[in-house]
N, C-alpha and C positions, 0 to 999 in steps of 0.2 A: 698229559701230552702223549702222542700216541707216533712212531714213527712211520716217515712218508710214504704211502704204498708207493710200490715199482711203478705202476703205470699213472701215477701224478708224476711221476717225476723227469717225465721229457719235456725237451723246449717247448714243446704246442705248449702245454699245461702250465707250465711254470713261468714263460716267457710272451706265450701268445705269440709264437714262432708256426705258422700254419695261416693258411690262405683258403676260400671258400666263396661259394657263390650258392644263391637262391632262388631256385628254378619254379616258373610256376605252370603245372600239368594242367591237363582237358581233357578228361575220359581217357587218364593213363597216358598222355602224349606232352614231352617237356616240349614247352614254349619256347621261340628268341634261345634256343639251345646252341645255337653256332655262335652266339654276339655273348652271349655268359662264359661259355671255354673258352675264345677268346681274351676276354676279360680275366678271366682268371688264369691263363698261360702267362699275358703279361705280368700278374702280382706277381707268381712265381719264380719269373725271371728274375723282375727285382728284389726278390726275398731269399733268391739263393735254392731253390727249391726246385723237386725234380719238376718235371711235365705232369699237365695232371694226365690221367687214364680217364677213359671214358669207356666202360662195358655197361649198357643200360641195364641196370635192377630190373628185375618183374617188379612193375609199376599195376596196381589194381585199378582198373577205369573207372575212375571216381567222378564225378561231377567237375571239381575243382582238388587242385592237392599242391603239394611243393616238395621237390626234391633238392635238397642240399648237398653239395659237394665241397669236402674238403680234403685238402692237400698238404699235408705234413710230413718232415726230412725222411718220414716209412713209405707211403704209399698216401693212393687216393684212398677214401670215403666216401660213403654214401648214410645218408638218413633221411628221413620222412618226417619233417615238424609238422604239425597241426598247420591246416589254413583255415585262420579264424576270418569270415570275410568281418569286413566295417561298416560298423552304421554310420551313415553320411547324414545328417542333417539337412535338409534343402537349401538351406544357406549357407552351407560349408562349411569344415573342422574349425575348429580353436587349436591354434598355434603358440607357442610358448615361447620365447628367444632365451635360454637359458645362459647362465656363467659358464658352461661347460665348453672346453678347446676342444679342437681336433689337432693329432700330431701333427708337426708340419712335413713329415719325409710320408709319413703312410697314412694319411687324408686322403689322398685320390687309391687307396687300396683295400679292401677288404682281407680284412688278417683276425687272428686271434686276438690282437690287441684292442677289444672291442671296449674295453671299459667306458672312457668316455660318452660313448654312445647309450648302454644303459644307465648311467646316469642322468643324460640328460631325457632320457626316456621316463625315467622314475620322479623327476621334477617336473615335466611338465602333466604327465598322471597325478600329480599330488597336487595340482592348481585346475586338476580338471580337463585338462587340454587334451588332445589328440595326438599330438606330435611333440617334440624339441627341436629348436633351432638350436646349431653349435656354432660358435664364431674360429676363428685365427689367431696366430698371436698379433696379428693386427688389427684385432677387432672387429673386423669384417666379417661378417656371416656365411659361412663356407658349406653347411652338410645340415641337412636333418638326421634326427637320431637313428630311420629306419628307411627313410626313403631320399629321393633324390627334388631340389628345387629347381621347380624354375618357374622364372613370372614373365609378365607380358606390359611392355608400359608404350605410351604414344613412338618411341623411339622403337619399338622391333621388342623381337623375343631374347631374353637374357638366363645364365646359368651361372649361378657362383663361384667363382675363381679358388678352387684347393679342393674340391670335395669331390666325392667318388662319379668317378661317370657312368650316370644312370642307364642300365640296357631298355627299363622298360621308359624313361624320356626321351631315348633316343629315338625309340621305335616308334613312340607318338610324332616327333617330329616328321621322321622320315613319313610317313602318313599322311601328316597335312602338307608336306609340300614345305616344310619349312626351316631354316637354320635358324639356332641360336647362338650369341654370343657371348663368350664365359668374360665375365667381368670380374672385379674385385667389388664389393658388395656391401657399404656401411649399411648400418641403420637407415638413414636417410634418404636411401637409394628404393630401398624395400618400402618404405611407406608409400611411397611416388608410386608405387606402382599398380596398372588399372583391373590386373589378375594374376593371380598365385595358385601352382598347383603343385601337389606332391606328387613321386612318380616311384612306383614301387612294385616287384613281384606279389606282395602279398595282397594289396592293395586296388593296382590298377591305377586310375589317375585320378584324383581326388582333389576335387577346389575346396578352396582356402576361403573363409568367410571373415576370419579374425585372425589376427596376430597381437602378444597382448606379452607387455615385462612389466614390472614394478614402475609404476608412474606413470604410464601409458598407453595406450590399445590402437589401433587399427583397425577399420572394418574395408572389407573387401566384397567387391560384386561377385557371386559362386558362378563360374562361364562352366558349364556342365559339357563334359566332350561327348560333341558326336561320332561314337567310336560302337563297332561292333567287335573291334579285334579283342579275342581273348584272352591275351594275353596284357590287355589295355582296357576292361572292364572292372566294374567292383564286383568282384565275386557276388554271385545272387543265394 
C-alpha cells in the first residue's frame, strides 16, 4: 500500500467533482463551440464551479480532432483525446440496453462522475455492440454511454426524458427544420419506434440498425442523414 499522491487527492479525482465538454475540430477549427460553453457554464452553475475560461490552444489543422475542456474547483483544462472515426455498417450499429443507471440529479450533466457511463460502455463492447443504453431509476431509457438518442416514430421526433442534452442532436435538428420532444422512454416505447440514431461529437450522427438485451432484439431500418455539416458527419 502506497500513500495517495497530492495531485489524486482533490474533489475532480476522488469525487468526480469537475465538469467537461467534447469539442469536435475541422482543420484546427472547434465546431458548435458556442452551444458546448454554453452547455458546460450551465453544469458549472449547477456544480458550484467557477466559469469555464476559454483561451483557444494552438489547435494543429488536422483533418478531424477533438478538444476537451474541463473545469474543476482550480481552473479550466484543455486536452486533445484521439478522434477515432467509426465504422458504420450499412445497416447501422448494434445497440446494447444495459443494467447500467444514470444519476438522477447529474444525468442531464457531463461531470467527472462518469462511472456509469464506462460501464455500460464496457458491457455492451463485451456483447459486441457499438454502444450502451442506460436507463433511470424508473427504468426508462434515459442516455447512451457516449452519445445522445433520439428516434423518430409515426407520432413526430422524440428524445429521452433525464439524459444529457445532446449539442451535436440539437444541431441536427435545428438543420432539418425540426423539434423534438423529450419524453420518458420504457422499453416499449423504443421498440415502436421507425428510426434511432445516436448523436455524438466524436461520432457525428449514426443510425441504429439493432437494439438487442438478454431475451430479445430489435431491428431498425438505418435512415442515413443527408448532412454535409461537419460537425454532423462520421468522421472519414
Amino acid at each position: 500500500m502506497k500513500p495517495l499522491p497530492a495531485d489524486l487527492g482533490g474533489a475532480a479525482t476522488l469525487h468526480g467533482l469537475s465538469a467537461f465538454t467534447t469539442v469536435r475540430t475541422r482543420l484546427g477549427r472547434p465546431l458548435l463551440l458556442a452551444e458546448h460553453l454554453a452547455r458546460l457554464t450551465a453544469t458549472c452553475t449547477f456544480l458550484g464551479l467557477p466559469a469555464p475560461e476559454y483561451a483557444p490552444p494552438p489547435l494543429e489543422p488536422l483533418p478531424w480532432g477533438l478538444l476537451r475542456l474541463t473545469v474543476t474547483t482550480q481552473e479550466t483544462f484543455w486536452s486533445r483525446p484521439t478522434l477515432s472515426p467509426p465504422s458504420v455498417p450499412a445497416l447501422g450499429v448494434s445497440v446494447r440496453l444495459t443494467d447500467l443507471q444514470v444519476h438522477p440529479q447529474l444525468g442531464r450533466h457531463k461531470t467527472g462522475n462518469y462511472l456509469p457511463y464506462l460501464l455500460a460502455r464496457r458491457e455492451a463492447e463485451a456483447h459486441g455492440a457499438f454502444e450502451g443504453l442506460l436507463t433511470g431509476g424508473t427504468g426508462n431509457i434515459t442516455d447512451a454511454s457516449r452519445s445522445g438518442l433520439l428516434f423518430r416514430s409515426d407520432d413526430g421526433w422524440f428524445v429521452p426524458e433525464g439524459g444529457l442534452p445532446s449539442v451535436t442532436r440539437a444541431a441536427w435538428l435545428a438543420e432539418l427544420g425540426q423539434s423534438a420532444t423529450t419524453v420518458p422512454v420504457p422499453v416499449g416505447v423504443l421498440r415502436q419506434a421507425r428510426h434511432i440514431w445516436l448523436c455524438g461529437s466524436g461520432m457525428g450522427i449514426v443510425p441504429v440498425g439493432r437494439i438487442a438485451c438478454d431475451g430479445w432484439e430489435q431491428i431498425y431500418a438505418a435512415d442515413w442523414p443527408q448532412t454535409r455539416h461537419p460537425a454532423l458527419v462520421i468522421p472519414d
